[in-house]
C-alpha angles and dihedrals in degrees: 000000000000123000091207111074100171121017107192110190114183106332120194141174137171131191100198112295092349115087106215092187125013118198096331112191110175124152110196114190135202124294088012120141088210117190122214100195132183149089132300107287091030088118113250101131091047085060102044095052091049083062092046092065090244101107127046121218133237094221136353137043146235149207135227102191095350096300145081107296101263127165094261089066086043088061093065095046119085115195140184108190097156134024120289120295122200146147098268089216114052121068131242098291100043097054090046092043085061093042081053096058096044091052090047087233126141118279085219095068091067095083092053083041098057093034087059090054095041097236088118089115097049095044096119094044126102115260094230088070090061123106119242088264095051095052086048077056106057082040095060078045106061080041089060094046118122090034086278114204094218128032111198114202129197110202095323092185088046104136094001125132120227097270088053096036085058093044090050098042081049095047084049097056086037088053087041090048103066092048109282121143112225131188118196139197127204150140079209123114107185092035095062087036086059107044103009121091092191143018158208126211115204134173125174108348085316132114099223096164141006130174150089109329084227086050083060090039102049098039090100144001127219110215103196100203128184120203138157102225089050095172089067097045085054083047106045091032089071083065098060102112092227091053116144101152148322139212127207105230113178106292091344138096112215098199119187122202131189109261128340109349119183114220093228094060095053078048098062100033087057094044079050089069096037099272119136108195116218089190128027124175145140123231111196116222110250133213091247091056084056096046100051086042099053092037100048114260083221130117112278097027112126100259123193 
């Protein structure tokens, strides 16, 4: 069974003068949540679509198992690039019955199929009566059809509102959880910190950042310290082995260290030098706090 479930080697793709991806390398293994995070024109649909097989690129290639997207590959790719689209009229079964068919997948696999996106209990029911959520549901359902290796979402909160934003990110790491590869597009931040595993950053057709999301996360550690004699601290804090940096805030050192740090630890080596601390804290550094940082928190920078 291969690790390596897409290979993209130098994507590119050009709508006239625009240039929609620029030189995109990414490799997404098996099992992984990937991210794919920016704006709007970053270039993320682009790139979902040229996997897809519906748009054709200017330059580059990719992989699906480690071969030529066939549909035989295809058939072990499930996608949602729109919202949802259904027959109004006919309830859950019916509409997946028909995607069935069309897939050439067994009918028999609707009912595991409903049951993994909970709508078990709303199976006879129109379409039409269905929220918002529920409709982003079936969709992820018909996706899943045919036991598919690797589901692909656009924007799959897009237009929900937080009840169905929490049901959706839950059903995703539900879906993660029992070996599915999923690739997810989104502009949004916390969305991607909270069911993604790894990430790319892209901004404007350009790859500025991919990894694991922890990786982000763990790089540094902000230790938020209080003193009253707050020129010493500046002075013995340089002297802490993990010291990467430190900013002046009012009547508080932010002291950044390389990797994890436990507070205790900055504590005692501080007490250590004669420095009693009246505030102690750590601030973890966010996505959001990358991203900004890698993107250029400036006018005139795409901001998400």
């Amino acid at each position: 069974m291969e690790d390596t479930i897409l290979e993209i080697k130098g994507l590119s793709k050009n709508y006239g003068r625009i240039k929609a991806l620029s030189g995109l390398d990414l490799t997404i293994s098996r099992g992984q949540v990937y991210g794919l995070l920016g704006p709007n024109g970053s270039g993320k649909t682009t790139t979902l679509g040229i996997i897809l097989g519906a748009t054709l690129p200017n330059h580059g290639s990719f992989r699906w198992f480690g071969q030529t997207l066939d549909f035989k590959s295809l058939k072990r790719i499930g996608a949602i690039l729109e919202h949802p689209n259904f027959f109004p009229y006919l309830n859950a079964v019916d509409n997946l019955r028909i995607i069935a068919r069309v897939r050439c997948v067994p009918e028999q696999d609707i009912e595991r199929v409903l049951q993994l996106t909970g709508l078990s209990d709303r199976r006879k029911h129109r379409f039409q009566t269905y929220s918002f959520g529920m409709k982003q549901r079936l969709a992820i359902a018909s996706a899943m059809l045919g036991n598919t290796e690797v589901l692909i979402l656009d924007e799959p909160t897009n237009g929900l509102d937080p009840g169905g934003i929490a049901e959706i990110r839950g059903l995703i790491t539900s879906i993660a959880s029992s070996g599915t590869t999923i690739i997810l597009a989104s502009h949004l931040l916390d969305e991607v910190q909270k069911v993604c595993s790894h990430v790319a950053v892209l901004q404007k057709g350009v790859k500025l950042f991919s990894g694991s999301v922890d990786d982000v996360l763990s790089n540094t550690e902000t230790i938020v310290i209080g003193s009253t004699d707050l020129s010493k601290l500046e002075t013995v804090i340089k002297e802490y082995p993990d010291y990467l940096s430190h900013t002046i805030r009012g009547n508080y050192a932010e002291l950044k260290t390389r990797g994890l740090c436990n507070p205790s630890e900055v504590n005692q080596f501080l007490f250590t030098r004669g420095i009693s601390c009246s505030h102690l804290s750590m601030n973890k550094k966010s996505l959001e706090s990358y991203f900004l940082e890698i993107t250029g928190n400036h006018p005139g920078a795409d901001t998400i």
